[in-house]
N, C-alpha and C positions, 0 to 999 in steps of 0.2 A: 658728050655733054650737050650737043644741039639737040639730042632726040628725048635728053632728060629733060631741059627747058620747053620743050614742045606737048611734051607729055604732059607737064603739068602744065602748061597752059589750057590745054585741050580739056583737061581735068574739071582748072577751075570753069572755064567755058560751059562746060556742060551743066558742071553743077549750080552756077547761076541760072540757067535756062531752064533747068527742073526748079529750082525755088522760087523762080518766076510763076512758072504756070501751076507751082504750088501741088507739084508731084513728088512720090519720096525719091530720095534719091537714090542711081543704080549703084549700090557698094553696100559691101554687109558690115557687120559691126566691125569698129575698130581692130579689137583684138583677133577675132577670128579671119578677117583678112590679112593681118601682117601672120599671122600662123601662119595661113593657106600660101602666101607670098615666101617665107621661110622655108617650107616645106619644099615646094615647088623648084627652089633653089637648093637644097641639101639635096633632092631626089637626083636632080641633074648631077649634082658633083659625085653623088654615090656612082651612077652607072659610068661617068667618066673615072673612074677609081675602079671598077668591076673591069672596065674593058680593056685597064690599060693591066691587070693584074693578070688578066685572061690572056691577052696580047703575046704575053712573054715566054 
């Protein structure tokens, strides 16, 4: 939970500091980033699912 809270702080942090100096901000569109986030988390539970199926 401390590294969730920190993450979005750091988050919001940043993202103030870019709409200050009125630069875009680093993060792709809404949807295509919870994708890429989704994905990234299915890919990992697949190969832990491959390796424990391989395992036995």
């Amino acid at each position: 939970m401390k590294a969730t809270v920190f993450a979005l702080f750091t988050g919001l942090l940043v993202g103030l500091i870019f709409s200050f100096l009125k630069l875009p901000l680093p993060a792709p569109n809404v949807l295509p980033g919870i994708a890429g986030i989704v994905g990234i988390y299915l890919g990992g539970q697949l190969f832990m699912y491959i390796t424990k199926l391989l395992g036995r």
